[in-house]
DSSP file (Angstrom, degrees, kcal/mol; ACC not computed):
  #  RESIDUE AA STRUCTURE BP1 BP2  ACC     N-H-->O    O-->H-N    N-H-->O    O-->H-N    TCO  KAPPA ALPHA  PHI   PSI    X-CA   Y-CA   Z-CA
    1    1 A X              0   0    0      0, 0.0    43,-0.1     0, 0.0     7,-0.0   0.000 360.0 360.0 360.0  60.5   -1.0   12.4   -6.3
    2    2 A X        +     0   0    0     20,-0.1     2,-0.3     1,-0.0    24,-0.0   0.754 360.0  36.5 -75.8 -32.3    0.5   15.0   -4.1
    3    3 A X  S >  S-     0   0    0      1,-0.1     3,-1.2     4,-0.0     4,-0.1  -0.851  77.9-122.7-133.5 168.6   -2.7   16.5   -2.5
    4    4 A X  T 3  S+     0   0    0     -2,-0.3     3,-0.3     1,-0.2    -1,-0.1   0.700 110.2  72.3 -87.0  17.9   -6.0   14.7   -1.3
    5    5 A X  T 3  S+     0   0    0      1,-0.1    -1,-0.2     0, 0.0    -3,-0.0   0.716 103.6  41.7 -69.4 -38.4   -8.0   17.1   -3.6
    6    6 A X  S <  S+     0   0    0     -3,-1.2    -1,-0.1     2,-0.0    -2,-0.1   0.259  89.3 131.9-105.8  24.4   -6.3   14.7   -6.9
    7    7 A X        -     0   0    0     -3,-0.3     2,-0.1    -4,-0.1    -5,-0.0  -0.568  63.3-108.8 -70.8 142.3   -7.0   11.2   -4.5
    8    8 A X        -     0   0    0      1,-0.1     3,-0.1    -7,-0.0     7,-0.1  -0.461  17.0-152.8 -71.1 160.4   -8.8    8.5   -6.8
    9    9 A X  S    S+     0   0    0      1,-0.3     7,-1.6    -2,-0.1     2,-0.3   0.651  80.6   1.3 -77.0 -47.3  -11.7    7.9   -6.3
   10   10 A X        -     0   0    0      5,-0.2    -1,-0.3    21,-0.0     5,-0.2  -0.878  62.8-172.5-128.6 170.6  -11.7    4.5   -7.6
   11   11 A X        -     0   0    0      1,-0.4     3,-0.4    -2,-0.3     2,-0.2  -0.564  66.7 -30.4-166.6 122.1   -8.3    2.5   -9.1
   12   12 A X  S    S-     0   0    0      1,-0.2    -1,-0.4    -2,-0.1    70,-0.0  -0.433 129.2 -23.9  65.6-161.7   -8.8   -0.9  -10.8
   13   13 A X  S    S+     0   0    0     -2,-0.2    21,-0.3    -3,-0.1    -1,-0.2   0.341 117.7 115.9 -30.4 -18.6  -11.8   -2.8   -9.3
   14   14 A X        -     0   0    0     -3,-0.4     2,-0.3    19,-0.1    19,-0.2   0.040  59.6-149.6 -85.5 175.3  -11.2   -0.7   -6.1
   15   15 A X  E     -A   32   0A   0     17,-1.1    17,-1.5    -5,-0.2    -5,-0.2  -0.846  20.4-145.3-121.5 105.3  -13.3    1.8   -4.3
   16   16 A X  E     +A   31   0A   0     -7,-1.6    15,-0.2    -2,-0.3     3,-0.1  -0.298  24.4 171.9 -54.4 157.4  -10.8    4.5   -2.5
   17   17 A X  E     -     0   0A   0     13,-1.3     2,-0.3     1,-0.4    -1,-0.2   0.214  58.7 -14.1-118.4 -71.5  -12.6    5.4    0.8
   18   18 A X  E     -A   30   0A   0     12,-1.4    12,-1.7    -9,-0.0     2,-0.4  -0.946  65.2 -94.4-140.0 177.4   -9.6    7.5    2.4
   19   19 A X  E     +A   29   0A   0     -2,-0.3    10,-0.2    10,-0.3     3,-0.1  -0.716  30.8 179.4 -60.1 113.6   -6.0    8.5    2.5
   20   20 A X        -     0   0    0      8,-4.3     2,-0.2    -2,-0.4     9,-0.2   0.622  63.2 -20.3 -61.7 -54.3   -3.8    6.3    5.1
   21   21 A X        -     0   0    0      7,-2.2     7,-0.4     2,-0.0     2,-0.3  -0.780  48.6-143.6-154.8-169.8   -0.6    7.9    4.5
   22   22 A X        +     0   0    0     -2,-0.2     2,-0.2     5,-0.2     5,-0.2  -0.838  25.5 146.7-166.6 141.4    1.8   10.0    2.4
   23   23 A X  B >   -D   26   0B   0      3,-0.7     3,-3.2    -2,-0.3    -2,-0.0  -0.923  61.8 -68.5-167.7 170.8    5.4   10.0    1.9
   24   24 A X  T 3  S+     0   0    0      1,-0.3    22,-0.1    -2,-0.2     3,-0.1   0.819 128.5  36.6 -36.0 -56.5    8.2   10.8   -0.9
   25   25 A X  T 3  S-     0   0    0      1,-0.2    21,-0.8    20,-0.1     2,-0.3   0.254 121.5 -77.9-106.5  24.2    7.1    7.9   -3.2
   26   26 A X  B <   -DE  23  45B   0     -3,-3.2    -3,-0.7    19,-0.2    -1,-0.2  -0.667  47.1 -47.9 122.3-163.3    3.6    8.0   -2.7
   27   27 A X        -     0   0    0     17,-1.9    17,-0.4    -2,-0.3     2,-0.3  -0.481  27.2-149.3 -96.2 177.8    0.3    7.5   -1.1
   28   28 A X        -     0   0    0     -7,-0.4    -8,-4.3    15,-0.2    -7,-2.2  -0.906  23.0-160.6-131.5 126.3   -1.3    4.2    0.6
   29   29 A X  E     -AB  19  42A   0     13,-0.7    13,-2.2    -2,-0.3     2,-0.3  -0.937  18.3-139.8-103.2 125.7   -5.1    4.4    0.1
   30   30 A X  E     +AB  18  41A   0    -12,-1.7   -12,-1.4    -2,-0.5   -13,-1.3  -0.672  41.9 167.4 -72.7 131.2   -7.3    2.3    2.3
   31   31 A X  E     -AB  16  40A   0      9,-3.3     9,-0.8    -2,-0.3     2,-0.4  -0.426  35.1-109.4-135.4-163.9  -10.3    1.0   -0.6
   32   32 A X  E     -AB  15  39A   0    -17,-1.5   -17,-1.1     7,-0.2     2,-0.2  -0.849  15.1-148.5-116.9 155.0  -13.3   -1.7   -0.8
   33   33 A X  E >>> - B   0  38A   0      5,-2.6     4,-2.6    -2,-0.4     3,-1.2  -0.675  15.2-168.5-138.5  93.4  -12.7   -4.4   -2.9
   34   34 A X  T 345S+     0   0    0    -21,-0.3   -20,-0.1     1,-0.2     5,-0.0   0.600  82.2  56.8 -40.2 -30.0  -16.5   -5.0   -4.0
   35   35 A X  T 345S+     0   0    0    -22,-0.2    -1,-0.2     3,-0.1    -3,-0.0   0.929 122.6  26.8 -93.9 -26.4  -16.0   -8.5   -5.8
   36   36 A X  T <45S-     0   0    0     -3,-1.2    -2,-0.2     2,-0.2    -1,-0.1   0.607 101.1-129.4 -99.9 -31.5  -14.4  -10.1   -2.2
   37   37 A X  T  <5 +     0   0    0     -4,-2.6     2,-0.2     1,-0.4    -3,-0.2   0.957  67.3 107.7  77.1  66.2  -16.2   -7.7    0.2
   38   38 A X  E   < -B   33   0A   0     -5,-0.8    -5,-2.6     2,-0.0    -1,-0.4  -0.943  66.3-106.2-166.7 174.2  -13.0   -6.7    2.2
   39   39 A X  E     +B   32   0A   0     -2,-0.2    53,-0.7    -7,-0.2     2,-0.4  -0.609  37.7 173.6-108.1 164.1  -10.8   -3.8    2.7
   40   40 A X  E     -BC  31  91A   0     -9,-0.8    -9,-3.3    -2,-0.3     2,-0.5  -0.965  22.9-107.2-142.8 159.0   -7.6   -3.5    1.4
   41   41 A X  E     -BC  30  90A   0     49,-3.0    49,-1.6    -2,-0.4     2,-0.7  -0.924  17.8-167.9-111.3 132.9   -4.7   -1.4    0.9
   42   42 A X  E     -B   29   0A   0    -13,-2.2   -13,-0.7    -2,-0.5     2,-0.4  -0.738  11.7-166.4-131.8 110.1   -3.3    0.2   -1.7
   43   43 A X        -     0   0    0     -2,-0.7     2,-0.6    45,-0.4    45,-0.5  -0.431  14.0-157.8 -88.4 117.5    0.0    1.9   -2.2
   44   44 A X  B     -F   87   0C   0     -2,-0.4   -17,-1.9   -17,-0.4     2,-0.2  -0.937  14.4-151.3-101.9 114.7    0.1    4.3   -5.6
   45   45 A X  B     -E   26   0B   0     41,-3.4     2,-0.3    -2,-0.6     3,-0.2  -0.654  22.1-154.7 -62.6 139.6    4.0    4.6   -6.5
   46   46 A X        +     0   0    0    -21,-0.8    39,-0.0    -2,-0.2    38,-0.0  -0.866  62.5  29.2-112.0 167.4    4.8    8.3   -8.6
   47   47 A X  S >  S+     0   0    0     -2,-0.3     3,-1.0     1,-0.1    -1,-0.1   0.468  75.6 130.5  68.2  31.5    6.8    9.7  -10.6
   48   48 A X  T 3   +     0   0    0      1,-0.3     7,-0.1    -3,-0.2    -1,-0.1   0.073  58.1  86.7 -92.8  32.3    7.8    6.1  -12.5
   49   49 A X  T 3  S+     0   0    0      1,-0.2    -1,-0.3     5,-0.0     3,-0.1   0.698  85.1  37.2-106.7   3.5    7.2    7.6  -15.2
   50   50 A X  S <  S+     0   0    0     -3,-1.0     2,-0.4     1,-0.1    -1,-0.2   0.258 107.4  64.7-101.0  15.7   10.1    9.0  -15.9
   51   51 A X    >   -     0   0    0      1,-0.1     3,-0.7    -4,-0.0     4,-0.4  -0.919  61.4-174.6-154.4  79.8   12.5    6.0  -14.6
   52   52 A X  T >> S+     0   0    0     -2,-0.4     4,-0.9     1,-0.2     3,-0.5   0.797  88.7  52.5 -62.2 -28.4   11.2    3.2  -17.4
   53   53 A X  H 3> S+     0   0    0      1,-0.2     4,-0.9     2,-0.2    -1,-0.2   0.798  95.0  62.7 -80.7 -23.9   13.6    0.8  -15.0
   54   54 A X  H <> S+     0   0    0     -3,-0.7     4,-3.2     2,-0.2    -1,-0.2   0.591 101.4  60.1 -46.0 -39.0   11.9    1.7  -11.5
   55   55 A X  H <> S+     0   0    0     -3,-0.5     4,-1.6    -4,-0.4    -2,-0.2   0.991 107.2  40.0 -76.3 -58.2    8.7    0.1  -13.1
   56   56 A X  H  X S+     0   0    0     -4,-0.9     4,-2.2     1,-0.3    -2,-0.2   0.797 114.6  51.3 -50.3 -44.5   10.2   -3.2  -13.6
   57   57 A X  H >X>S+     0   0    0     -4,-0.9     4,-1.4     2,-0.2     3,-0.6   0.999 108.1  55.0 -49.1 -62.7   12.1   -3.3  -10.3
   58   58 A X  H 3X5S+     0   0    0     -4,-3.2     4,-5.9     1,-0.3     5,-0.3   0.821 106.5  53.3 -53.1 -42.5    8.9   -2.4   -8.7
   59   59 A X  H 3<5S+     0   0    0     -4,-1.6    -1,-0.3     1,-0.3    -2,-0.2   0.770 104.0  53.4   7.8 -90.9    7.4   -5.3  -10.3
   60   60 A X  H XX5S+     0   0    0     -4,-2.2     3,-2.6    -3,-0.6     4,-2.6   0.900 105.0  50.7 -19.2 -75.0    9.7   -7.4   -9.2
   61   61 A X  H 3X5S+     0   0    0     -4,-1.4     4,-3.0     1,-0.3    -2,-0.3   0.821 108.8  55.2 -72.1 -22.1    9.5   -6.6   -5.5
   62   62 A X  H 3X<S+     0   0    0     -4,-5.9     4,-0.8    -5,-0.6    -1,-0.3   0.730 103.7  52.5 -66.6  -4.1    5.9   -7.1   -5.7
   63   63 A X  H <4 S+     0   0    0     -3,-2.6    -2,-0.2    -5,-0.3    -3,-0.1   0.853 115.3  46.4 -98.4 -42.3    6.4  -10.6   -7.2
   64   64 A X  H >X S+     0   0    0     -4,-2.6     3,-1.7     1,-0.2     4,-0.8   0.942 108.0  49.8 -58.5 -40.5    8.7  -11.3   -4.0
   65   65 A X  H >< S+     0   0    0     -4,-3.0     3,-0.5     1,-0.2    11,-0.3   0.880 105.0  69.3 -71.1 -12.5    6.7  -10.0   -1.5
   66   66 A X  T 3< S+     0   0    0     -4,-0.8    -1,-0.2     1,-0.2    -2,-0.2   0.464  95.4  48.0-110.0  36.8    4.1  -12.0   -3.0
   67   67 A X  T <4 S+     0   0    0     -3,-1.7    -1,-0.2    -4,-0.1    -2,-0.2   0.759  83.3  95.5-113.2   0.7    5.2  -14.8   -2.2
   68   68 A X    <<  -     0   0    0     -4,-0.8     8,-0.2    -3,-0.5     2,-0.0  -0.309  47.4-170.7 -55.4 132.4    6.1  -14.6    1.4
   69   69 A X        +     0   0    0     -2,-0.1     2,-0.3     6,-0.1    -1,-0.1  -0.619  27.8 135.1-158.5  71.2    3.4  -15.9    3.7
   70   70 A X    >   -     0   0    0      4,-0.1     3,-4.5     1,-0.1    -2,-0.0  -0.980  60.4-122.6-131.4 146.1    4.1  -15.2    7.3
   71   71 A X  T 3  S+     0   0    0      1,-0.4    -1,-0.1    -2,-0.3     4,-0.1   0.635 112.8  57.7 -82.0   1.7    1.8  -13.9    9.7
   72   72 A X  T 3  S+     0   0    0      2,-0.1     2,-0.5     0, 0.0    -1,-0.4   0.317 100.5  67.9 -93.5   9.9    4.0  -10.9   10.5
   73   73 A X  S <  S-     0   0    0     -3,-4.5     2,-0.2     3,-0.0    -3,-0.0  -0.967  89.6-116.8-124.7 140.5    4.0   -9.5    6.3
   74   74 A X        -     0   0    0     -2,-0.5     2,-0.7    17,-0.1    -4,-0.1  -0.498  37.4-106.6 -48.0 130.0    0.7   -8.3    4.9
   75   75 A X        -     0   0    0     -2,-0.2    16,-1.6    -4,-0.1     2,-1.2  -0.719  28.9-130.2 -58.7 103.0   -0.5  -10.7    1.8
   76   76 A X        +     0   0    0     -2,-0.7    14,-0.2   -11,-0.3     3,-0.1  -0.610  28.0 179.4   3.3  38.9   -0.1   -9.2   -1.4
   77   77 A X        -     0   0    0     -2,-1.2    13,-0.2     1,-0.2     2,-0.2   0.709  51.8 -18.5-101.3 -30.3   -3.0   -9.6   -3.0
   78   78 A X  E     -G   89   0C   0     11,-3.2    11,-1.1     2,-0.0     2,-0.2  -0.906  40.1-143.1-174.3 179.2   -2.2   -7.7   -6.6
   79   79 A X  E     +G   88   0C   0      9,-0.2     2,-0.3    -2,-0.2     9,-0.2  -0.963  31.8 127.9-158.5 117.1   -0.3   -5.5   -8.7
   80   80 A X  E     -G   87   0C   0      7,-1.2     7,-2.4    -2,-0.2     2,-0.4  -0.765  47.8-102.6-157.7-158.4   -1.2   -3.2  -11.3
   81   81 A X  E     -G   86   0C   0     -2,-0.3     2,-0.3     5,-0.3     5,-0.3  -0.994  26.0-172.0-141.2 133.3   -0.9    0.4  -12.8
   82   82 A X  S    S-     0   0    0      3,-2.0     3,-0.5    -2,-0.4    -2,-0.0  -0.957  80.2  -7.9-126.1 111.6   -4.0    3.3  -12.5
   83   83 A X  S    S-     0   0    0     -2,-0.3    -1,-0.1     1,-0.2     3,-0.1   0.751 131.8 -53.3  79.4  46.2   -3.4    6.2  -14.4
   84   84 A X  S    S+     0   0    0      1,-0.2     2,-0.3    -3,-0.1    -1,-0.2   0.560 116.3  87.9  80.6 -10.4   -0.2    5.5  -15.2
   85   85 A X  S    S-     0   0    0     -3,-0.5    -3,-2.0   -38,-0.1     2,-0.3  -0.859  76.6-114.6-118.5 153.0    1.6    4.8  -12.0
   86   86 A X  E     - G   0  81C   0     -2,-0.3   -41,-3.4    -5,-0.3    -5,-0.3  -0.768  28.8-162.0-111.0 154.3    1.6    1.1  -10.6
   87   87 A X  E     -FG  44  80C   0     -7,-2.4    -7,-1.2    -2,-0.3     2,-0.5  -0.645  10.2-147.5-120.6 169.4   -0.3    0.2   -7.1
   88   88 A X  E     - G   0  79C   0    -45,-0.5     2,-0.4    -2,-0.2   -45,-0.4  -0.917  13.4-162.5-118.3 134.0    0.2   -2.7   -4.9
   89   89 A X  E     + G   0  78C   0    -11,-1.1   -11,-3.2    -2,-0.5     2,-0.3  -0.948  25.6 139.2-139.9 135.0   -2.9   -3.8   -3.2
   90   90 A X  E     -C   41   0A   0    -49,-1.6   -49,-3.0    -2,-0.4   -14,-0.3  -0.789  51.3 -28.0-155.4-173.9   -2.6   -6.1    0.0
   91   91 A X  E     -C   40   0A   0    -16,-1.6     2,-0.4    -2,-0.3    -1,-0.1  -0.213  50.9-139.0 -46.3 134.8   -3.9   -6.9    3.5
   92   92 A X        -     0   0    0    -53,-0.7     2,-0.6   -52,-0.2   -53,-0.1  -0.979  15.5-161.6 -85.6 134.9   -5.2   -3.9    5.4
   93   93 A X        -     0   0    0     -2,-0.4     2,-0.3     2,-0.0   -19,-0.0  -0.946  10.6-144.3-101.4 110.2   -4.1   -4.2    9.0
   94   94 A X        +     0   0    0     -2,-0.6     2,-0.2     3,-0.0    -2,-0.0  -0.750  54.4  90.4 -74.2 141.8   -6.2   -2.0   11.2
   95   95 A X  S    S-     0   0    0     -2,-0.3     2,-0.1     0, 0.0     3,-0.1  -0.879  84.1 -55.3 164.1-174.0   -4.0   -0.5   14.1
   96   96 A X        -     0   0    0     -2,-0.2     2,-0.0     2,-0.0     5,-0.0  -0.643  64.3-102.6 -91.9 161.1   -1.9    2.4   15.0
   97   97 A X    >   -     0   0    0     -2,-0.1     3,-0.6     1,-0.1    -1,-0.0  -0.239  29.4-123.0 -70.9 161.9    1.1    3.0   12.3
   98   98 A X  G >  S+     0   0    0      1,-0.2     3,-1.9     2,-0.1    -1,-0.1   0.834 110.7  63.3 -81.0 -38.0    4.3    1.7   13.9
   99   99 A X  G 3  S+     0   0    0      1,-0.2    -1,-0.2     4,-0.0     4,-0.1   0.365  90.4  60.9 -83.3  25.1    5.7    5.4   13.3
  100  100 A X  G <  S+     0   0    0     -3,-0.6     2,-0.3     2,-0.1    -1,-0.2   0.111  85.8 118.3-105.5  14.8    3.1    7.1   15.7
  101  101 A X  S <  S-     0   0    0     -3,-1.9     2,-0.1     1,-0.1     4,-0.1  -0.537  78.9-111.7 -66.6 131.9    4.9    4.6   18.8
  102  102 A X        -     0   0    0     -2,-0.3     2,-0.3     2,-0.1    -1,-0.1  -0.336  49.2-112.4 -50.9 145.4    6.2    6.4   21.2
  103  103 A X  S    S+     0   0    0     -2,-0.1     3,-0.1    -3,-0.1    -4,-0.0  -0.829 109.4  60.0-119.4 162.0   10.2    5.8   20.9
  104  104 A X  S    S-     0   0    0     -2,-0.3     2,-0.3     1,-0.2    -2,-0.1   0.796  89.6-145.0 -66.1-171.6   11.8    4.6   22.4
  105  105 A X        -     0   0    0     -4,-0.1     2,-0.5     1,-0.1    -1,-0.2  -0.824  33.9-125.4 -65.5 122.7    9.1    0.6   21.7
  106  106 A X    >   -     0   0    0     -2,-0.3     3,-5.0     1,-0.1     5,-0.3  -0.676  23.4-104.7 -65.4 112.7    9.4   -1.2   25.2
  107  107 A X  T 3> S+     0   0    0     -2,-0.5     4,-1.5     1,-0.4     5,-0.3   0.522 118.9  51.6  -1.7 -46.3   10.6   -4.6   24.8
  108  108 A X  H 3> S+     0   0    0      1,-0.2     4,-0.7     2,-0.2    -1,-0.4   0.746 107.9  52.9 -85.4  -6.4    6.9   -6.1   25.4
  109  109 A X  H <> S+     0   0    0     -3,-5.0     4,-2.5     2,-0.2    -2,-0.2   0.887 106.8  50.3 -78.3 -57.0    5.5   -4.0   23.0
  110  110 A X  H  4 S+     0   0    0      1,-0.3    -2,-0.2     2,-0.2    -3,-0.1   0.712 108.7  52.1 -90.4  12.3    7.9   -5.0   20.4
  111  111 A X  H  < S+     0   0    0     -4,-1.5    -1,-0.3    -5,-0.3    -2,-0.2   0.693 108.5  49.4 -83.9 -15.5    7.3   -8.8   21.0
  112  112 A X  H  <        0   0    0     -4,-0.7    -2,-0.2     1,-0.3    -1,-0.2   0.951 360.0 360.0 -89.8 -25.7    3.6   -8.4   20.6
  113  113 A X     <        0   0    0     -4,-2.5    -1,-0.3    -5,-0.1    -2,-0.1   0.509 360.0 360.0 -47.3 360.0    4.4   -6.4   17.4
């Protein structure tokens, strides 16, 4: 899912709206989730489809982060695969991304973070 011309449209239950982000292992899509009436996010991993052992790891760290419940980590809310690649879907947190801060963060900045 390299460009936003191949962005889903839906993936599960979801309804993509837009593109959040891009990097080396994939996208995070900001969606609907129609059956709860909230937004969510959802980060599509690629290219585990050739690294059968990357899927199970990822797996994994989704079963750890979801159990962590502090108000500074997103919730976790599920974990699945669309088209072949597995997604995470959790809390969206509206705000600016932490890598558009000015650098360096000033000390009150990064306590209210």
């Amino acid at each position: 899912m390299s460009s936003d011309a191949r962005a889903p449209t839906t993936i599960g239950d979801y309804r993509v709206l837009r593109v959040l982000g891009r990097g080396g292992m994939g996208a995070v899509y900001l969606a609907d989730d129609p059956v709860l009436d909230r937004r969510v996010a959802i980060k599509v991993i690629d290219g585990y489809r050739e690294h059968p052992s990357a899927r199970a790891r990822f797996l994994t760290e989704a079963r750890a982060i979801a159990r962590l419940s502090h108000p500074n980590v997103v919730a976790v809310y599920r974990a699945g695969e669309h088209a072949g690649e597995p997604y995470l879907v959790s809390e969206f947190v509206d705000g600016t991304p932490l890598d558009r801060l000015a650098r360096p963060v000033p000390v009150a900045t990064a306590r209210a973070i």
